[in-house]
KOLFI-793340 format. One record per residue (C-alpha): residue number from 1; chain; z, y, x. Coordinates in Angstrom, 3 decimals, decimal comma. Layout:
residues N
> pos  unit  c3  c2  c1
> NUM  A  Z  Y  X
...
END
This chain:
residues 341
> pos  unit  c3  c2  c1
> 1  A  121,114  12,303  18,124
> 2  A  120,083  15,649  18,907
> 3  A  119,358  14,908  22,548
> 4  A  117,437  12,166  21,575
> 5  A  114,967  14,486  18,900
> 6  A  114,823  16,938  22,256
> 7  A  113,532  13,910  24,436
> 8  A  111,193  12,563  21,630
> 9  A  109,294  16,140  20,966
> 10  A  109,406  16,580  24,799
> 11  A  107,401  13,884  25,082
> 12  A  104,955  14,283  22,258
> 13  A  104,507  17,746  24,013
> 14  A  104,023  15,907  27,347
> 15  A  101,556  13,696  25,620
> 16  A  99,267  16,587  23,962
> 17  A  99,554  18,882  26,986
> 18  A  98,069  15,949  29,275
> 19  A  95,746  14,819  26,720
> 20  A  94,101  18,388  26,300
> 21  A  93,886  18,632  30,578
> 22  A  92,186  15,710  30,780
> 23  A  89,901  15,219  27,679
> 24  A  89,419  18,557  26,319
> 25  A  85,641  19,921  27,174
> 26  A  85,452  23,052  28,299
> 27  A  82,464  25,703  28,030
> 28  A  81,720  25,156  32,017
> 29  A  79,192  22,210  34,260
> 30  A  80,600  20,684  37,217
> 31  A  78,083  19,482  39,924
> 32  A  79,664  17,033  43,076
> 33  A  78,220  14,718  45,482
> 34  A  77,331  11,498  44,056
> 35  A  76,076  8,547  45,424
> 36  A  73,187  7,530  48,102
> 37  A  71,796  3,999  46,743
> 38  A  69,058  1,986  48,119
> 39  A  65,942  1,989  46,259
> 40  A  65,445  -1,699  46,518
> 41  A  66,607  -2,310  43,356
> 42  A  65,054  0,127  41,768
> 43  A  61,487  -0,284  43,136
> 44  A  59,648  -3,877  43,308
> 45  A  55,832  -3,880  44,364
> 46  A  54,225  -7,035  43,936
> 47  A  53,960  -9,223  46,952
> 48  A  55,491  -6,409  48,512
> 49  A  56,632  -6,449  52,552
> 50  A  60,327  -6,826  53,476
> 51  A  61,798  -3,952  55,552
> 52  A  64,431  -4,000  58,252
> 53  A  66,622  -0,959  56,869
> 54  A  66,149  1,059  53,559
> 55  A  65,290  4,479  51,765
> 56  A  68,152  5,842  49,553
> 57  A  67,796  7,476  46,320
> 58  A  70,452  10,149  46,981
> 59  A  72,282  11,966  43,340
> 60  A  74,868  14,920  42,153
> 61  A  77,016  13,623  39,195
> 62  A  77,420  16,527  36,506
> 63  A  79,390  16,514  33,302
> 64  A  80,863  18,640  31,626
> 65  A  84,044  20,097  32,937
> 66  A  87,874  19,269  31,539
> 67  A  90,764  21,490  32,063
> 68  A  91,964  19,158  34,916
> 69  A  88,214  18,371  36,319
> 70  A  87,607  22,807  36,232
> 71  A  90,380  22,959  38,433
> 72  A  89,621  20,034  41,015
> 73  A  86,334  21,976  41,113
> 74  A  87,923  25,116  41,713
> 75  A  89,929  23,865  45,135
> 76  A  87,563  20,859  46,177
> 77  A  84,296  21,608  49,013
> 78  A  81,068  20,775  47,638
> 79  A  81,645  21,301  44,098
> 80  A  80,423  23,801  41,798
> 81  A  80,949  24,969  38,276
> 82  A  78,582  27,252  36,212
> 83  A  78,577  28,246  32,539
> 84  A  77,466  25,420  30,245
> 85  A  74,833  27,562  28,430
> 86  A  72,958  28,397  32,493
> 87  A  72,329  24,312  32,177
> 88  A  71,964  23,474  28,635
> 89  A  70,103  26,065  26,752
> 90  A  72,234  27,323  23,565
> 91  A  70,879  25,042  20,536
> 92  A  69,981  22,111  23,047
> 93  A  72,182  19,241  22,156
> 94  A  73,752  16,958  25,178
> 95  A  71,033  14,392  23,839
> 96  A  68,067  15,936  24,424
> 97  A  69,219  17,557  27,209
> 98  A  69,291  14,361  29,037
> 99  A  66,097  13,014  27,124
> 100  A  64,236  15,866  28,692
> 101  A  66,063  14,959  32,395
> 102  A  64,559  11,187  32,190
> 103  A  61,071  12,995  31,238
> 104  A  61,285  14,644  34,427
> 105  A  62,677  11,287  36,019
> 106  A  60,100  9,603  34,700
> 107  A  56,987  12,112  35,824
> 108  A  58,427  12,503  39,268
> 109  A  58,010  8,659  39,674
> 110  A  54,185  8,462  38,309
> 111  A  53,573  11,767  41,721
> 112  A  55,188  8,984  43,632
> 113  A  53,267  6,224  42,556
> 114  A  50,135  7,952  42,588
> 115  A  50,748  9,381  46,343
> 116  A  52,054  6,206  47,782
> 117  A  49,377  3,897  46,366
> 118  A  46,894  6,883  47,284
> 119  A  48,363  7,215  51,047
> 120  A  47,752  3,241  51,182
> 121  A  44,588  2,528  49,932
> 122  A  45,328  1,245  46,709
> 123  A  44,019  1,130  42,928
> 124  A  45,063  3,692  40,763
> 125  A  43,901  4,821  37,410
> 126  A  45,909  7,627  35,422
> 127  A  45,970  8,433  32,056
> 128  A  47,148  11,750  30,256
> 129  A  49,398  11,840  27,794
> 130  A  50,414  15,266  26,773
> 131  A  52,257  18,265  28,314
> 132  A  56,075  19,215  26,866
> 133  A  58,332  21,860  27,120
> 134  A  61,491  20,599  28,809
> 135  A  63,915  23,639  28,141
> 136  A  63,497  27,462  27,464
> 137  A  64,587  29,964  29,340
> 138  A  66,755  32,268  27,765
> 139  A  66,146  36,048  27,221
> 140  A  62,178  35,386  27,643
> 141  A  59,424  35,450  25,283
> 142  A  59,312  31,785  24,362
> 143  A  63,320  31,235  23,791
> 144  A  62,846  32,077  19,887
> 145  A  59,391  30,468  19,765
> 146  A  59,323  27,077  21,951
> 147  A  62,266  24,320  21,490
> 148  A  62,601  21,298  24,129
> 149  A  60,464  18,942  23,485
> 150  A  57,245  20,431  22,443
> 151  A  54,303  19,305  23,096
> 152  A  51,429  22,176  24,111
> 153  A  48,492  21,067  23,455
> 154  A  45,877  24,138  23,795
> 155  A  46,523  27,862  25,261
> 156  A  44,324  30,158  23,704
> 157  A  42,048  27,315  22,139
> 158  A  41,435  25,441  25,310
> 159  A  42,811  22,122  25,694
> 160  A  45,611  21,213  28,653
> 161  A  46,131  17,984  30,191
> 162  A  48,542  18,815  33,140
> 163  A  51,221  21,214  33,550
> 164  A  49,843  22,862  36,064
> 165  A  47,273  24,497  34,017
> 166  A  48,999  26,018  31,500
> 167  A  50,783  27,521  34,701
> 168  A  47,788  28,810  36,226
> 169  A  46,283  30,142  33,277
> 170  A  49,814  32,103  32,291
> 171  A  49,442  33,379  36,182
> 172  A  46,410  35,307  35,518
> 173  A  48,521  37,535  33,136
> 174  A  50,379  40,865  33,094
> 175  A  53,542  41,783  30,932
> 176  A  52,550  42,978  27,518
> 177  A  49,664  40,637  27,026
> 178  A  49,832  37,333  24,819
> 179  A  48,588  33,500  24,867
> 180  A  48,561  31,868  21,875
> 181  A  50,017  28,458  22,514
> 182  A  49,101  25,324  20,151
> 183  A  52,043  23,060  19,528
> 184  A  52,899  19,771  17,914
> 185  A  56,426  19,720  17,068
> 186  A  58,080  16,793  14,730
> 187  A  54,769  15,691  13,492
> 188  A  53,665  19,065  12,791
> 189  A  50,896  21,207  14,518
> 190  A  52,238  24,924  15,035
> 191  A  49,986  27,872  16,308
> 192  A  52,644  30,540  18,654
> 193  A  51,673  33,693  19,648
> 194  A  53,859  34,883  23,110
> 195  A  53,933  38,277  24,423
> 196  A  54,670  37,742  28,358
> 197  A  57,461  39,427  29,793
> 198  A  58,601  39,379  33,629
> 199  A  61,129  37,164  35,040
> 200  A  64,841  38,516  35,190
> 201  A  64,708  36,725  38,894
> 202  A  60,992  37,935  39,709
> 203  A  60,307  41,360  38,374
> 204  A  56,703  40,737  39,981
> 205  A  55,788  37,523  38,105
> 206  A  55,237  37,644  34,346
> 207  A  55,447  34,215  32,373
> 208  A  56,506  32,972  28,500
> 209  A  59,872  31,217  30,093
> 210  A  59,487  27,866  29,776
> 211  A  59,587  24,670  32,352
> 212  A  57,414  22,148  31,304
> 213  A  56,489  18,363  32,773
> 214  A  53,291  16,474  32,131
> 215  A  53,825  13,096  30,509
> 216  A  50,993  11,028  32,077
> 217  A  50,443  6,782  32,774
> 218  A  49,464  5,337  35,927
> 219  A  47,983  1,771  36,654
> 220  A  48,455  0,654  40,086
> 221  A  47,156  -2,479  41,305
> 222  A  49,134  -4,179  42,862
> 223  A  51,837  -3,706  40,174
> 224  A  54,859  -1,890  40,822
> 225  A  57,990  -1,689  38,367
> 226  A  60,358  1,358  39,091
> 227  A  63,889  1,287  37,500
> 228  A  65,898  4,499  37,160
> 229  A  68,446  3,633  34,325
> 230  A  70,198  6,676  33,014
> 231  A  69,415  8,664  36,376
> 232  A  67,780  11,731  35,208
> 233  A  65,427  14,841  37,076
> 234  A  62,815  15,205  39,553
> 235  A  64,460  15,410  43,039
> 236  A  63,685  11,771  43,873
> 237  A  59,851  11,726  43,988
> 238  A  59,559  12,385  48,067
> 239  A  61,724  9,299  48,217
> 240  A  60,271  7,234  45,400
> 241  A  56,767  7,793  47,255
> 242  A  58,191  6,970  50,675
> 243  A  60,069  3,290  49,383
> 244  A  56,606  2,211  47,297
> 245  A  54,277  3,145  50,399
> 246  A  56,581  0,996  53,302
> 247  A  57,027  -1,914  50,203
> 248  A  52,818  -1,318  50,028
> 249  A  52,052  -1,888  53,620
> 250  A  52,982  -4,315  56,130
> 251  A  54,196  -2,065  59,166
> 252  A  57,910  -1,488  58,442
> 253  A  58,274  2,369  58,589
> 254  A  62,096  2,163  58,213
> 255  A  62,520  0,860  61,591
> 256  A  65,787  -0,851  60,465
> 257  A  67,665  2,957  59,586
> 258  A  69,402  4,149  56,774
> 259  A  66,920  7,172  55,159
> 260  A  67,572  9,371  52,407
> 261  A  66,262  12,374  51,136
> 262  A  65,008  14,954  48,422
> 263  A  62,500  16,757  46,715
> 264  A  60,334  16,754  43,759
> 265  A  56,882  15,788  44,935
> 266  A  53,384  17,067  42,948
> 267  A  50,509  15,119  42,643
> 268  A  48,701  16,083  45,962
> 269  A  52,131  15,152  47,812
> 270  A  53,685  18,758  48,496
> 271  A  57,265  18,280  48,141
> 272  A  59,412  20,955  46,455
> 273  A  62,713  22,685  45,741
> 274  A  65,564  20,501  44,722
> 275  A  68,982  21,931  43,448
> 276  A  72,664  20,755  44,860
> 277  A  71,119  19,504  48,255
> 278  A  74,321  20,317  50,036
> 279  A  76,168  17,561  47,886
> 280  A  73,501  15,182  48,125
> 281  A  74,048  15,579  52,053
> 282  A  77,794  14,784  51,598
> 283  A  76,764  12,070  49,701
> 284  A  73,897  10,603  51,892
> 285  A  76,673  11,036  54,760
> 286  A  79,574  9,135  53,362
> 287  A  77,106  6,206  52,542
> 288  A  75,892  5,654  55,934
> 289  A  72,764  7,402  55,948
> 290  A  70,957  8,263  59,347
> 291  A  68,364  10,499  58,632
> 292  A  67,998  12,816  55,429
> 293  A  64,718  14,851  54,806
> 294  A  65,105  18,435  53,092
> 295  A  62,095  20,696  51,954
> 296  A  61,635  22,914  54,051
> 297  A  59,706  25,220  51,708
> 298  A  57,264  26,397  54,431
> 299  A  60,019  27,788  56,554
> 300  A  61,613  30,385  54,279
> 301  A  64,837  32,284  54,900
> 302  A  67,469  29,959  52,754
> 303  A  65,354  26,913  52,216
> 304  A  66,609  23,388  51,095
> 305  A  66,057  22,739  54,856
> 306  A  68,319  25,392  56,205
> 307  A  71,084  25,255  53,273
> 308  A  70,982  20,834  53,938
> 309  A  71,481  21,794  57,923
> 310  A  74,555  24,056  57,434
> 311  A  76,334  21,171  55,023
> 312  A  76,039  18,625  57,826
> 313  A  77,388  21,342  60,421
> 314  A  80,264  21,734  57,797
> 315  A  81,051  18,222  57,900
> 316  A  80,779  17,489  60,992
> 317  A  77,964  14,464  60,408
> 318  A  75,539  12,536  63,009
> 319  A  73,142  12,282  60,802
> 320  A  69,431  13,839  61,275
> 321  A  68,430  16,552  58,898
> 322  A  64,661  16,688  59,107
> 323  A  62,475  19,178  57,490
> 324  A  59,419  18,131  55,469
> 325  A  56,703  20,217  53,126
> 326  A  54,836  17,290  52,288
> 327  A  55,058  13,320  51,692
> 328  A  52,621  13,362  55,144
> 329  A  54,973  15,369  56,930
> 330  A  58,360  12,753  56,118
> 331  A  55,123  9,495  56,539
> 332  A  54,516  11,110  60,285
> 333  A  58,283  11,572  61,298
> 334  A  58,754  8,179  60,421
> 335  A  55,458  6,839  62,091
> 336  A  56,738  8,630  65,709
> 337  A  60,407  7,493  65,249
> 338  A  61,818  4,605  67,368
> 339  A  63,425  1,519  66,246
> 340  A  66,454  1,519  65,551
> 341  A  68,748  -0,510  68,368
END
């Protein structure tokens, strides 16, 4: 009888300990190689041309770490874990968090759309639609001032329409000074005076501490629908841009390959700094992939470019890491490259 009591809390003990490892959530992000899908699904031009091969949208899967995941992480290549509050800001719930990811999804495909139908020829008309705060950074000016979500609306009385110039005005500034900032928040209009400070990062660049994203619409003719589900940020733009320009023009610039890539691309087609590159290169490699642009951030010492290289010396793959600044740059490679045998 007593053996059997022993056994019994045993396994209730077993059955707790292995519930904690594997569903408790622990104060830490995991980041891993994902997946490299084809963008065919996701992007439809109408009356668009058929290609040979196909562009990949290339992702990291994230989550928050469990006992059991935090140690995987700890032993497995490729993954990394950081403190929860370095992704999502203290007082950000997982909810909006990922609401202000789509944003960002969401903007980087209206660059895309806007370069590709540019590069081809196309109609385009684009709309404004407000600029918001996607999270704060903490320890700067803004963090007890600006939530996720915002919308700015005037800096020092003037009215915004893109990102960029809040940006630009801000860079004009020294530490010490203020802006005062205009904001609708919940329905509300709210006036917030800043003091700038200088980044921890960038003791030469002073700034309120926020990242922000410019909601804006674009009508393209001929129509395009883009599908993203529940993928979230704004690394896929150079690829977005590349998949709607070959579906917009009849020369097939795949050339029957496998192409992937990242970078967030701006409005005039500069592509930018992604994070995780080195997993999406795992993951572009384990899906077949052939070639895999990078930013190359003008050449800089630790660039996208060079950190993308390393990962495919690590692991031994045949596929082509090619450096690009801009959506011209990846459009030219692509023009001189052979077809595929």
């Amino acid at each position: 009888m007593k053996a059997n009591k022993r056994i019994i809390i045993t396994g209730i003990i077993t059955i707790l300990i292995v519930a904690f490892l594997g569903a408790y959530r622990l104060p830490y992000y995991i980041y891993k190689p994902g997946n490299a899908d084809a963008l065919d699904p996701f992007v439809e031009v109408t009356n668009n041309y058929p290609s040979e091969g196909d562009m990949h949208l290339v992702t990291v899967r994230g989550g928050q770490a469990t006992p059991i995941q935090w140690l995987m992480a700890k032993v497995r290549p490729f993954q990394q874990i950081h403190p929860l509050d370095e992704i999502r800001p203290e007082g950000i719930s997982e909810e909006e968090y990922f609401h202000a990811q789509l944003r960002m999804m969401e903007s980087s495909q209206e660059a895309a759309k806007v370069v590709a139908y540019e590069a081809a020829g196309e109609d385009i008309d684009i709309n404004y639609e407000g600029v918001y705060v996607v999270n704060v950074l903490k320890g700067m000016p803004a963090a007890d001032q600006l939530k996720a979500g915002d919308e700015i609306i005037k800096v020092d009385g003037e009215k915004i329409n893109e990102s960029t110039e809040l940006v630009n005005y801000v860079g004009g500034f020294d530490e010490g000074e203020s802006v005062s900032l205009t904001v609708k928040r919940a329905g509300e209009t709210l006036k917030k005076e800043i003091e700038l400070a200088t980044f921890p990062d960038n003791p030469d660049k002073a700034g309120v501490g926020i990242s922000l994203v410019t909601d804006r619409t674009v009508e393209v003719d001929p129509p395009v629908t883009v599908k993203s589900g529940e993928i979230g940020g704004p690394s896929a733009g150079l690829m977005f841009s590349l998949e709607i320009y070959d579906q917009l023009t009849k020369k097939d610039f795949t050339k029957g390959y496998q192409i992937a890539g990242t970078g967030e691309i701006n409005y005039q087609g500069q592509v930018g700094r992604i994070g995780g590159i080195d997993k999406k290169v795992v993951a572009a490699d384990q899906d077949g992939v052939d070639i895999f642009f990078a930013p190359n951030e003008g050449g800089r010492e630790g660039s996208n470019y060079e950190v993308a290289k390393k990962a495919a010396e690590e692991i031994g793959t045949d596929m082509k890491i090619v450096p690009v600044d801009t959506f011209q740059d990846a459009l030219d490679y692509l023009k001189e490259l052979e077809p595929k045998e």
